[in-house]
VOBA-1610 file (N, C-alpha, C; in pm, whole numbers, padded with zeros to 5 digits, always signed):
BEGIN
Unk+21176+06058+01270Unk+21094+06129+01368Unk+21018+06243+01300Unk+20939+06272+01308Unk+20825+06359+01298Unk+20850+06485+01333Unk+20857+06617+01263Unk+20906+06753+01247Unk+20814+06802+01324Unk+20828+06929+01437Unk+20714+07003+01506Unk+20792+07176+01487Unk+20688+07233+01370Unk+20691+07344+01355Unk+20681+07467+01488Unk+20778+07564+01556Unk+20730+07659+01680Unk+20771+07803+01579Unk+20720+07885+01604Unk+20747+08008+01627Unk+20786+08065+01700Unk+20877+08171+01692Unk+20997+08206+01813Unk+20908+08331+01808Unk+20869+08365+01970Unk+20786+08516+01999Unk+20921+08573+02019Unk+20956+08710+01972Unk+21050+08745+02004Unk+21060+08912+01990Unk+21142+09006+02051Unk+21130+09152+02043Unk+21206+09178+01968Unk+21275+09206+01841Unk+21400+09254+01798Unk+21495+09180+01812Unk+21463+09053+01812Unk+21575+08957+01877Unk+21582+08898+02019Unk+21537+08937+02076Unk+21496+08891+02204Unk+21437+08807+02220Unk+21417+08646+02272Unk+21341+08547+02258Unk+21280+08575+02371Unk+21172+08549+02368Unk+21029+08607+02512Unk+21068+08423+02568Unk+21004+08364+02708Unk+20977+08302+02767Unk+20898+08200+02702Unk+20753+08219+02630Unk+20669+08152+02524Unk+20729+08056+02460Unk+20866+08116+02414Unk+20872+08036+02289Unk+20962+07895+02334Unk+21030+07874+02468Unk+21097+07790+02522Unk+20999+07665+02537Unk+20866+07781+02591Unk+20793+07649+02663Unk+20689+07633+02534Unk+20710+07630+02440Unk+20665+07610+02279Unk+20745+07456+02300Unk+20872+07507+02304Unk+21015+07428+02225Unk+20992+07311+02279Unk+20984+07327+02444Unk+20990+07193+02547Unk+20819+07083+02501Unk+20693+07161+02451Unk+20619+07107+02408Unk+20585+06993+02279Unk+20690+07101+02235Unk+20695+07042+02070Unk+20785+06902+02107Unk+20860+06899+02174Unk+20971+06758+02205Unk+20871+06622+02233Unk+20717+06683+02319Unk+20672+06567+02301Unk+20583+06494+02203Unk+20564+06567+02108Unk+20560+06584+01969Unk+20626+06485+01811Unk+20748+06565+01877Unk+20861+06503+01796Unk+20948+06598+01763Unk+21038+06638+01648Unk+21179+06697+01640Unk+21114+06811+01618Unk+21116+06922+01769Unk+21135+07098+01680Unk+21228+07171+01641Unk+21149+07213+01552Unk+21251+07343+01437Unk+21149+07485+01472Unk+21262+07574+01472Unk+21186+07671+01490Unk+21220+07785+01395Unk+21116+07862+01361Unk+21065+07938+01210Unk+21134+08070+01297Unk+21230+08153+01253Unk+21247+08304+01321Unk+21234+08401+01217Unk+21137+08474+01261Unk+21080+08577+01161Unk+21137+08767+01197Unk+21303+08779+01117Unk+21325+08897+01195Unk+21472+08858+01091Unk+21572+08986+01120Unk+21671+08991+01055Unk+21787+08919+01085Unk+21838+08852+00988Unk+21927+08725+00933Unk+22099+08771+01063Unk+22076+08876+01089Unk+22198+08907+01151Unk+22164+08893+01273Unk+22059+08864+01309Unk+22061+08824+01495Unk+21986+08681+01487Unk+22028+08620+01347Unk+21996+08475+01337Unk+22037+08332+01449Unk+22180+08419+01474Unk+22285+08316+01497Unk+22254+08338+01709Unk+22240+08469+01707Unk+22253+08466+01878Unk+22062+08352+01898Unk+21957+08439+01799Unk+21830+08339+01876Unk+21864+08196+01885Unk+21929+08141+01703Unk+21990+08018+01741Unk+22042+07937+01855Unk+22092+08002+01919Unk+22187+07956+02007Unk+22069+07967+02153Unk+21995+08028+02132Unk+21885+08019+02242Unk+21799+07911+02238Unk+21743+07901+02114Unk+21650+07839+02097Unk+21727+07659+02062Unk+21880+07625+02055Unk+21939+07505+02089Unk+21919+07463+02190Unk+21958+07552+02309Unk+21922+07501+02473Unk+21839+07429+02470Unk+21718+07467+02413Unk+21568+07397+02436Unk+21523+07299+02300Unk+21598+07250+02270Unk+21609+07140+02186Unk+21591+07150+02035Unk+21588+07286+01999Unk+21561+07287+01870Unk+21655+07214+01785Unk+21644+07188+01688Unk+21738+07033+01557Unk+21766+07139+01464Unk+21662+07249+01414Unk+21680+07376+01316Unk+21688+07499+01358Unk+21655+07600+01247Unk+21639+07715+01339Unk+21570+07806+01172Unk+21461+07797+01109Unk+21477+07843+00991Unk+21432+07978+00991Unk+21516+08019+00911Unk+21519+08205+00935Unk+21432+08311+00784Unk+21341+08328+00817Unk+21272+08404+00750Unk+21295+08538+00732Unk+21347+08599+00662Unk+21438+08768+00650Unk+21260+08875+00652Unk+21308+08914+00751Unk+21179+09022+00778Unk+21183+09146+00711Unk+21260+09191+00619Unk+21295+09246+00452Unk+21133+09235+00386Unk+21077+09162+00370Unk+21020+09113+00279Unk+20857+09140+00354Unk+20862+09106+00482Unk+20719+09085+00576Unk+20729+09261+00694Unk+20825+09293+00718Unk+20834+09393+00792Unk+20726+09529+00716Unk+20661+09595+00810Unk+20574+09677+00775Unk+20455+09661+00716Unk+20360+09568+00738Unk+20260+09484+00696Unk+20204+09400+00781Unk+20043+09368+00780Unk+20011+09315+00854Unk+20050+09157+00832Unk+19951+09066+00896Unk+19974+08983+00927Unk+19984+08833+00821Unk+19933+08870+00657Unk+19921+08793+00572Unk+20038+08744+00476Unk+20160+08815+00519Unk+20292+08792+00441Unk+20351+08666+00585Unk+20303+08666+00666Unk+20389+08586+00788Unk+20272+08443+00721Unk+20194+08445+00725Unk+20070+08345+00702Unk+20136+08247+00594Unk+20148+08357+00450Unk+20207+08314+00348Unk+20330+08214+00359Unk+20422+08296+00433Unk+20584+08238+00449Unk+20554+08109+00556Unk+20452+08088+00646Unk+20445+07981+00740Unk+20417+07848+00615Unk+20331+07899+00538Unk+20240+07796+00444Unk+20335+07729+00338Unk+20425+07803+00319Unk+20502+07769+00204Unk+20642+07700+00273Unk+20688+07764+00414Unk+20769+07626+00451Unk+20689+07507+00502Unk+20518+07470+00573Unk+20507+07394+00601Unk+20510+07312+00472Unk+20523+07372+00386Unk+20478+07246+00287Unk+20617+07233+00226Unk+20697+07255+00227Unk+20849+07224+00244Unk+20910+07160+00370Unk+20861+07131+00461Unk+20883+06990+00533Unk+20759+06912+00525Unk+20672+06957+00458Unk+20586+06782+00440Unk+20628+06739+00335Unk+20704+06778+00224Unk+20743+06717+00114Unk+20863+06638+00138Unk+20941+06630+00218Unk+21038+06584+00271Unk+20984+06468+00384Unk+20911+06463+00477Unk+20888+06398+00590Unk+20742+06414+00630Unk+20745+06430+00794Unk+20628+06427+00834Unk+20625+06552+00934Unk+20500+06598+00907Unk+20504+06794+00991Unk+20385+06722+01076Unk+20435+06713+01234Unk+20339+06660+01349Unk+20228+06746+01398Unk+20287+06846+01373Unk+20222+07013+01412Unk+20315+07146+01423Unk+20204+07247+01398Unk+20270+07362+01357Unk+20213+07444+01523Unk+20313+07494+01598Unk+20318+07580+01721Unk+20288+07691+01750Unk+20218+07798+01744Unk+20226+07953+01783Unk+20224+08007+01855Unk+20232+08113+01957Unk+20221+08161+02069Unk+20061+08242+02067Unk+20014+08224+02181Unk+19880+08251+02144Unk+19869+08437+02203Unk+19902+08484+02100Unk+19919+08630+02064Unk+19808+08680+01993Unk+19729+08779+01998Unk+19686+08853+01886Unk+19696+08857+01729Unk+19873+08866+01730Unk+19872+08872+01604Unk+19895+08748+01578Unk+19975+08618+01633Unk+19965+08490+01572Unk+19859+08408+01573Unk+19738+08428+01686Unk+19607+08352+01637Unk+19562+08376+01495Unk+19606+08547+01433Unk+19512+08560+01328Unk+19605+08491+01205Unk+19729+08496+01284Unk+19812+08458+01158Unk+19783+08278+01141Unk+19736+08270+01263Unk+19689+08091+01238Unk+19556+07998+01161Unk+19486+08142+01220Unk+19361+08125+01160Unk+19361+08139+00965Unk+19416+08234+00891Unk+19450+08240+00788Unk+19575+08052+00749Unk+19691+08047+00807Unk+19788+07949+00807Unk+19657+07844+00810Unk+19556+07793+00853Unk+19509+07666+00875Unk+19386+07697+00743Unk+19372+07812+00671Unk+19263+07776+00575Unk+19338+07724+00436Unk+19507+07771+00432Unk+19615+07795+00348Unk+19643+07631+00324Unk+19677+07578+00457Unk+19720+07464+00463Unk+19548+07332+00481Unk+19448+07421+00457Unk+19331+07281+00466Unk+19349+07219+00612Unk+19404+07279+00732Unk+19443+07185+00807Unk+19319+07263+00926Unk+19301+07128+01017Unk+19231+07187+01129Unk+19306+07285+01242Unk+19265+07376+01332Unk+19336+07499+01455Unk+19259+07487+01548Unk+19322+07455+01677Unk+19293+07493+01779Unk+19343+07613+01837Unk+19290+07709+01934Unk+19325+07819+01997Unk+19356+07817+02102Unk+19404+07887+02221Unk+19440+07883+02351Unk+19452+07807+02432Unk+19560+07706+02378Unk+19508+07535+02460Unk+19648+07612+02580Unk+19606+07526+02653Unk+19708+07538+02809Unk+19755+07450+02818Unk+19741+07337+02761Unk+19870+07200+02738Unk+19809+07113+02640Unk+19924+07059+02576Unk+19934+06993+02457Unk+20034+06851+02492Unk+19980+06737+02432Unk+20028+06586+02497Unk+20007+06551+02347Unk+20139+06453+02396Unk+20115+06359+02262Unk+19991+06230+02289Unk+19910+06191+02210Unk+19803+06099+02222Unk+19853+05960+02231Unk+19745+05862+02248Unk+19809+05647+02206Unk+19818+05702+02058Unk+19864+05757+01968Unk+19901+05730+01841Unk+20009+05850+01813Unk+20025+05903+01926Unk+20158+05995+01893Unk+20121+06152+01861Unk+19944+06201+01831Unk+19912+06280+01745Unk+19908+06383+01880Unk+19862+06512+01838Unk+19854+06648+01935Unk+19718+06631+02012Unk+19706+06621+02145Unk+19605+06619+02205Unk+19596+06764+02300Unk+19497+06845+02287Unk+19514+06981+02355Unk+19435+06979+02494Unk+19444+07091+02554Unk+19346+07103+02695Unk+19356+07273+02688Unk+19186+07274+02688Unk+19130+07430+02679Unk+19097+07451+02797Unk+19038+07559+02779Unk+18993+07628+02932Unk+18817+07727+02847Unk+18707+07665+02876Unk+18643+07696+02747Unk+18528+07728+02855Unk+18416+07816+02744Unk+18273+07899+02842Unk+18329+07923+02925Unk+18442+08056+02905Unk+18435+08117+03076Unk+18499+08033+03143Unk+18531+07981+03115Unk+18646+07879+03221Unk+18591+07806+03342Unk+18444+07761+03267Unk+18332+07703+03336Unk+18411+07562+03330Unk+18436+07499+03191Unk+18458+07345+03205Unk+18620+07369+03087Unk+18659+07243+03101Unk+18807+07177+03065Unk+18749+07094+02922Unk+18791+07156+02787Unk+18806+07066+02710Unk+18948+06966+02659Unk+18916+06828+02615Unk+19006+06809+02546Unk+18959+06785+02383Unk+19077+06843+02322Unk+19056+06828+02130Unk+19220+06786+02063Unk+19140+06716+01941Unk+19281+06736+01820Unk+19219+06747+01727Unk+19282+06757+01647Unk+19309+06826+01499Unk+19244+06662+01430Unk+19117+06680+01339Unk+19154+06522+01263Unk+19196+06568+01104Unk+19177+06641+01035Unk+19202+06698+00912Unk+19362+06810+00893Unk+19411+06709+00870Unk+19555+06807+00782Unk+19650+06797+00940Unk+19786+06938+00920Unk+19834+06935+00990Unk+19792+07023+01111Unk+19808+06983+01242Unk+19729+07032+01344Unk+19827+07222+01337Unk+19701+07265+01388Unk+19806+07407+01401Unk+19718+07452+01523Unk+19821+07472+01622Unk+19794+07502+01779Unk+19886+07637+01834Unk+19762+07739+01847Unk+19815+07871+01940Unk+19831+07815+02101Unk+19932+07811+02150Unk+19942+07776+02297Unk+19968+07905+02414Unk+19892+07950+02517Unk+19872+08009+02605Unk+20002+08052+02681Unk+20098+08157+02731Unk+20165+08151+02794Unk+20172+08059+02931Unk+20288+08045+03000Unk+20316+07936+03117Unk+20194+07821+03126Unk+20204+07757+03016Unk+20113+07609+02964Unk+20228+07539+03002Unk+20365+07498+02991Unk+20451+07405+03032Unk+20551+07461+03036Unk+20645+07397+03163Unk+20757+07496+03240Unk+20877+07450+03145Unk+20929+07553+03125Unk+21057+07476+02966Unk+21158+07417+03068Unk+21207+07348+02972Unk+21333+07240+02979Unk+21416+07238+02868Unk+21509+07242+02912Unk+21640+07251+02843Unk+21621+07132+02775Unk+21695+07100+02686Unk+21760+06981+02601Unk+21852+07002+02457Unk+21969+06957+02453Unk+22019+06994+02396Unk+21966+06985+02209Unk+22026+07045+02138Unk+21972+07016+01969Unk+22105+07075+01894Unk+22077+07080+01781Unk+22136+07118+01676Unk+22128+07245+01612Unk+22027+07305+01642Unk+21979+07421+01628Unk+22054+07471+01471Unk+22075+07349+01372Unk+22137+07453+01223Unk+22030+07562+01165Unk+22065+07685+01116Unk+22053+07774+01062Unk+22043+07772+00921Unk+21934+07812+00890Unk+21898+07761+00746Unk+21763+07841+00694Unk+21860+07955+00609Unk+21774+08050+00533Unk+21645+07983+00474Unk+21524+08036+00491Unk+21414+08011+00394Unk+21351+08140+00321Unk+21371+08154+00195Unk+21350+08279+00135Unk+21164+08217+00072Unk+21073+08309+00125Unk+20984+08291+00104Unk+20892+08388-00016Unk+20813+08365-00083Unk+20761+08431-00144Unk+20620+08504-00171Unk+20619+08602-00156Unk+20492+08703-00048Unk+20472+08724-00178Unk+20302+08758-00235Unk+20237+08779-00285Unk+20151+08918-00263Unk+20171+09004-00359Unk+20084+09111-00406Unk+19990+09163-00317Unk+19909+09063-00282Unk+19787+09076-00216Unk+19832+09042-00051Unk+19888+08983+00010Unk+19902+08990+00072Unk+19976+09116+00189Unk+20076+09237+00079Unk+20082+09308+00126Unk+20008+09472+00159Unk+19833+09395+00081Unk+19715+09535+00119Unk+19689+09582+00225Unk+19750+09565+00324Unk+19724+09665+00430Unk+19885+09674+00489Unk+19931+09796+00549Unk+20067+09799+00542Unk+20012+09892+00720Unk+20158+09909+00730Unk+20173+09926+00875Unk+20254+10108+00883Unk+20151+10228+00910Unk+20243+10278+00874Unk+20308+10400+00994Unk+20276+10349+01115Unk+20343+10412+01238Unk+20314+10293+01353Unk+20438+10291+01399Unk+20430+10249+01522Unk+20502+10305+01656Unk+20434+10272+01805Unk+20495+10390+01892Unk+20489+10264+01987Unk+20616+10223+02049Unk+20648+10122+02156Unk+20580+10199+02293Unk+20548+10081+02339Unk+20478+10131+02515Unk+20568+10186+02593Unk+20545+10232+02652Unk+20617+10291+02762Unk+20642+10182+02886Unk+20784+10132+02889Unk+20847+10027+02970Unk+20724+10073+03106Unk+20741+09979+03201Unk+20713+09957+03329Unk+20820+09928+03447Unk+20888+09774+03339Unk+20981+09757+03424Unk+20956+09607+03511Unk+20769+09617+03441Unk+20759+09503+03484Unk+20724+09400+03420Unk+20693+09253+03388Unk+20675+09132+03315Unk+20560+09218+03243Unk+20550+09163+03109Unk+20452+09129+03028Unk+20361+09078+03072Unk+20186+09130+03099Unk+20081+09062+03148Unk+20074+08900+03174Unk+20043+08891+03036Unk+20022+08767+02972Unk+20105+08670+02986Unk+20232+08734+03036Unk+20376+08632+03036Unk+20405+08561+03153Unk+20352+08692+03263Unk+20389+08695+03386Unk+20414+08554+03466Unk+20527+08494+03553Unk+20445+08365+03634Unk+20353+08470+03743Unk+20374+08597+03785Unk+20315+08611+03923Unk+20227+08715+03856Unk+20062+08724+03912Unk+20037+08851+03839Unk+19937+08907+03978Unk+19949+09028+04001Unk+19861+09126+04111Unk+19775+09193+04067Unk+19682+09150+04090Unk+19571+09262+04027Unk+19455+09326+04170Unk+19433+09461+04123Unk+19304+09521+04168Unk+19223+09555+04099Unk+19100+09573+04183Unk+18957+09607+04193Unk+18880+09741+04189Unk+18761+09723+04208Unk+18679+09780+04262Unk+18742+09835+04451Unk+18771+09755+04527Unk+18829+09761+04662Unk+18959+09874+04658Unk+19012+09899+04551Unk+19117+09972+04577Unk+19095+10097+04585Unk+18951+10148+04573Unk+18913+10300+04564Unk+18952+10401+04426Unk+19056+10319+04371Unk+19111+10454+04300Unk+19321+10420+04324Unk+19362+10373+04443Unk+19459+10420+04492Unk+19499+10245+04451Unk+19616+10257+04360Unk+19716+10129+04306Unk+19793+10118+04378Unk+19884+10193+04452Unk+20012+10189+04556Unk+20030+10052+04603Unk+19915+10006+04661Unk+19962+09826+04773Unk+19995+09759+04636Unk+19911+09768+04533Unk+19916+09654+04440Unk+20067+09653+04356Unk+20087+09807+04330Unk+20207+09788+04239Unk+20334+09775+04377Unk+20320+09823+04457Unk+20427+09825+04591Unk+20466+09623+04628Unk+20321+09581+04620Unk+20317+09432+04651Unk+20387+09357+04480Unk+20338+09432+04374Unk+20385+09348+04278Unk+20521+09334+04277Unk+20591+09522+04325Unk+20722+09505+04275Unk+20778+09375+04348Unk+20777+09383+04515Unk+20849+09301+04573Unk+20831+09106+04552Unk+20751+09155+04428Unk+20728+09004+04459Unk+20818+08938+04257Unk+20831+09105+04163Unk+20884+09083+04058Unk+20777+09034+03971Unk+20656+09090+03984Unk+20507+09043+03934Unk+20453+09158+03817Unk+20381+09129+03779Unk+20300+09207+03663Unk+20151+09276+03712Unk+20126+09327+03710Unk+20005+09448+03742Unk+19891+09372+03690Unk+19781+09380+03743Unk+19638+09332+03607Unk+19524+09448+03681Unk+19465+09443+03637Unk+19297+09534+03709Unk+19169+09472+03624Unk+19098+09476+03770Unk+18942+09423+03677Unk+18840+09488+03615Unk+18783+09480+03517Unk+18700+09537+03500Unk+18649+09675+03524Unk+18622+09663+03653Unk+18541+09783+03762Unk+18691+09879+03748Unk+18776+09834+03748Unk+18890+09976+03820Unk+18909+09988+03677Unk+18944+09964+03530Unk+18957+09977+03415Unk+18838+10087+03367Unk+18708+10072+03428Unk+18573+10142+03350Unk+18593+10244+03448Unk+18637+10267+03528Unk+18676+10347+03673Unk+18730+10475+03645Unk+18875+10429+03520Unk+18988+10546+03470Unk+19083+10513+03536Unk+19083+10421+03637Unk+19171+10385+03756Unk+19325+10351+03692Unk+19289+10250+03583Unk+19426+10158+03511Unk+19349+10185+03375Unk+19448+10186+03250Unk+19431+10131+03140Unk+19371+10001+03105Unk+19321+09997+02971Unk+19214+09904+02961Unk+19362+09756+02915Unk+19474+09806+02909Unk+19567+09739+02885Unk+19600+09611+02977Unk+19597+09682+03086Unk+19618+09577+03236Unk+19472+09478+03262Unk+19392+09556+03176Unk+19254+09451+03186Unk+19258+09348+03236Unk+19220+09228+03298Unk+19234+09082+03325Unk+19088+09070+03298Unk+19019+09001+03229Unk+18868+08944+03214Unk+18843+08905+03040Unk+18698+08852+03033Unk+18668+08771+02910Unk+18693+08899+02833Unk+18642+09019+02868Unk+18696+09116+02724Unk+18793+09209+02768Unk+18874+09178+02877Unk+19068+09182+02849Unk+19121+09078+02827Unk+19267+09044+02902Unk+19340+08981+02873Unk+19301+08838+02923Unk+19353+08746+02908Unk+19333+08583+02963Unk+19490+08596+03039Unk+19474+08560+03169Unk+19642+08517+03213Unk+19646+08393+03274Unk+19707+08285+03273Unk+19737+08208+03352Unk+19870+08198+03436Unk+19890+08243+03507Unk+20037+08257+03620Unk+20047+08134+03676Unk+20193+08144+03761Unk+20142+08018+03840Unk+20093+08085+03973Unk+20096+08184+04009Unk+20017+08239+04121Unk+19998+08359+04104Unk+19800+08429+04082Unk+19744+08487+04090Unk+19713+08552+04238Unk+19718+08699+04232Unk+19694+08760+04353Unk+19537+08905+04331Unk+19427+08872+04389Unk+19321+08899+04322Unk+19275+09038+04466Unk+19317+09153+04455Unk+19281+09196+04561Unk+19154+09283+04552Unk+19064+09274+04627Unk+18931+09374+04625Unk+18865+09383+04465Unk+18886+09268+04432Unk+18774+09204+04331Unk+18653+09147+04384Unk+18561+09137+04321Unk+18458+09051+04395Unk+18430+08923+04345Unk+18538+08897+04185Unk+18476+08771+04132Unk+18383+08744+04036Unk+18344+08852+03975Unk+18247+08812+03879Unk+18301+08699+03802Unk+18205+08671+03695Unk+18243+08585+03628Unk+18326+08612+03451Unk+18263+08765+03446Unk+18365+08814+03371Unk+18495+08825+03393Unk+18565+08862+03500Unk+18708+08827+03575Unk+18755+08691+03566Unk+18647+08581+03604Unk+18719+08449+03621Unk+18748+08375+03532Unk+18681+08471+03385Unk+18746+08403+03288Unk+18858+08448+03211Unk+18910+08532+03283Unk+19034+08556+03233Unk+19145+08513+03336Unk+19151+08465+03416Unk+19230+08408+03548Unk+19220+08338+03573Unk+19110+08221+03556Unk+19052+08098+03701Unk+19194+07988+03638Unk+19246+07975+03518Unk+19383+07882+03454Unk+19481+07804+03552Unk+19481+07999+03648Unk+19608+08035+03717Unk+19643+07907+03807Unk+19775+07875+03848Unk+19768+07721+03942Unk+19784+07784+04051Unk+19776+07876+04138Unk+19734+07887+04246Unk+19709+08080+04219Unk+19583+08062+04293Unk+19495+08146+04325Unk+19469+08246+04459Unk+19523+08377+04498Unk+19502+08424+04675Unk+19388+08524+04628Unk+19280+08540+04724Unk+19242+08679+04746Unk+19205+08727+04866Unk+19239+08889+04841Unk+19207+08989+04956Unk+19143+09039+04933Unk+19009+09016+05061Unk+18879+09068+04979Unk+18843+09126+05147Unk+18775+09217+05158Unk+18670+09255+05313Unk+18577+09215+05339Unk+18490+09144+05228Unk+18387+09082+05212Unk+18406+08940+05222Unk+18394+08828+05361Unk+18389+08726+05346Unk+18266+08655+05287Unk+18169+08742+05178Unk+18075+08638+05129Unk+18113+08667+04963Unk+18217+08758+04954Unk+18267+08800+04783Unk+18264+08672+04715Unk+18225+08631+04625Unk+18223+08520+04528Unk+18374+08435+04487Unk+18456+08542+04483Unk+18581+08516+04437Unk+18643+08444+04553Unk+18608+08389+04656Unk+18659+08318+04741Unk+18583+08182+04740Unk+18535+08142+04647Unk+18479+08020+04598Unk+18580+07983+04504Unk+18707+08022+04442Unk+18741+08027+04355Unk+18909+07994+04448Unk+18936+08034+04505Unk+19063+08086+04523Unk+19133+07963+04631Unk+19264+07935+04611Unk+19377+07836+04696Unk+19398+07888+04827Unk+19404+08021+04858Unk+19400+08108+04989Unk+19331+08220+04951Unk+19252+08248+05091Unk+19201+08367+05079Unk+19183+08479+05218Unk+19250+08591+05209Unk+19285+08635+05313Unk+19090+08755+05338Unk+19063+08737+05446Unk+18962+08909+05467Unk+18978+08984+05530Unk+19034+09083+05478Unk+19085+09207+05529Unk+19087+09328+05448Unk+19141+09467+05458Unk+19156+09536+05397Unk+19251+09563+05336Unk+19266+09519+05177Unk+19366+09552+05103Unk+19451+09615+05140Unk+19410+09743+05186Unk+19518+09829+05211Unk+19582+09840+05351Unk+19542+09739+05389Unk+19640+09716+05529Unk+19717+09591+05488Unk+19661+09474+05454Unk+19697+09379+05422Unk+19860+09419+05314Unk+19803+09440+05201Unk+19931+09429+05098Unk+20066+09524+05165Unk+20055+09613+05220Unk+20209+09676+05298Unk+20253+09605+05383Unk+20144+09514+05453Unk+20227+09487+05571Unk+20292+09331+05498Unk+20245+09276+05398Unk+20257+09139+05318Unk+20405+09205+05229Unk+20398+09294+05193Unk+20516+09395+05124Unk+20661+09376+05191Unk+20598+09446+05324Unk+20718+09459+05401Unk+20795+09352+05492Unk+20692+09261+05484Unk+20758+09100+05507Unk+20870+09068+05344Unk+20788+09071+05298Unk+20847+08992+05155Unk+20975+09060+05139Unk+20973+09179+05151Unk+21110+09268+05136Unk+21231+09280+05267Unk+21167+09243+05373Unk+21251+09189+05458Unk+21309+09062+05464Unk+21252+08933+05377Unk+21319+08805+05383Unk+21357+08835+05287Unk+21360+08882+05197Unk+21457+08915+05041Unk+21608+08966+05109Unk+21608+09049+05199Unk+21713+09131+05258Unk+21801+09037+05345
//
């Protein structure tokens, strides 16, 4: 069977959500192993995570060597085990989470390895010949491509909640790979870092549920984060409330913020541009609360309520928190 390289997204040891539904992808693929890039002593607990979901390996890269540096010592160490399971067998494709820092680390990994990259696919199928067939979300999330890789080994950044993981059991052995980082690769170094300040709530990008406001909210977040909590959702803002001062440019949702696909988007007192819809339209189901029944964004959307946000989301709040009870 045919080897499928994943990368484990992970915090300090913590395996994020991504990397499961990596794992469950790669199965239709063929056998994943997954690369963990972090210290050899919390080898054994990701192991045991990343078995659930079918991993056969688990190869552990000592972050000794790559820690404090950008992104060209991870590039290096990807390149030098892929080519330590193609010398052995057959490497079907190499997996990443489609992150910031692992697109760039892919984009470098696919000039290393001669091989063709796709970016932000939202699902990945095996083809009639077994090979990686992707599905984009491309121009703005105007039209649906499909692509593969025809040159070398395919290397695919995949989108958060692209496929809902599944368990399956593996082998998950543990098996040091001591890699060897080059000179040059460690010219730019890393030399403060300051963790965000928790929320409390999902990771944007991760989120299945994500709430975002607008322009419509005036200024005042309360329904949105009040509606997110009860629903265990992630915050987003568009555009207009970001250029506003309203939210950080962090919570962004649009072509120059974040891309999210949830499985249910909640879009309140947006109007829909088309800068917004390309960072959201993915989502598999779509609501908005808009006052404007001619807002654009209701061309777009699975339900759409017209009313005023701010009547709407408390009283939608205080339902949700009463059937929870």
């Amino acid at each position: 069977m045919s080897d499928v390289l994943v990368v484990i997204d992970h915090a300090d040891g913590e395996v994020k959500k991504p990397t499961y539904e990596l794992l469950t992808i790669a199965r239709r693929l063929g056998e994943p192993s997954a690369v963990f890039f972090g210290s050899p002593d919390k080898a054994d607990a990701v192991a045991e995570k990343a078995k659930a979901y079918g991993a056969a390996k688990v190869y552990v890269v000592d972050d000794a060597q790559i820690k404090g540096f950008l992104v060209a010592p991870k590039a290096e160490a990807l390149q030098q085990l892929a080519e330590k399971v193609r010398s052995s067998g057959v490497l079907a494709a190499i997996l990443l989470p489609s992150t910031f820092e692992y697109k760039e680390v892919a984009g470098r990994l696919a000039i290393k390895l001669d091989s063709g990259l796709i970016t932000d696919a939202v699902d990945v199928q095996a083809g009639s010949d077994g090979g990686a067939v992707t599905t984009q979300s491309v121009f703005a999330g105007s039209y649906t491509a499909q692509a593969r890789v025809t040159h070398g080994t395919p290397i695919i950044t995949v989108k958060p909640n692209s496929a809902a993981p599944e368990q399956a059991e593996g082998a998950a052995t543990v098996e040091a790979f001591a890699a060897t980082v080059s000179d040059a690769a460690k010219g730019a170094q890393v030399v403060a870092t300051q963790p965000r300040q928790s929320t409390g709530r999902p990771e944007l990008t991760e989120a299945a549920i994500v709430v975002s406001g607008g322009r419509g909210t005036g200024g005042n977040f309360d329904p949105i984060e009040g509606f997110a909590d009860s629903l265990g959702a992630a915050v987003g803002a568009s555009r207009a409330a970001v250029d506003s001062g309203w939210m950080p440019h962090a919570f962004q949702v649009g072509q120059t913020g974040k891309t999210v696909s949830p499985q249910l988007y909640v879009a309140n007192g947006i109007s829909g541009a088309i800068q917004h819809r390309a960072g959201m339209q993915t989502s598999k189901t779509i609501v908005a609360v808009n006052k404007d029944p001619e807002a654009p964004i209701f061309e777009l959307v699975d339900f759409g309520v017209v009313g005023d946000l701010h009547t709407v989301l408390p009283a939608a709040t205080e339902q949700i928190t009463a059937r929870k009870g």
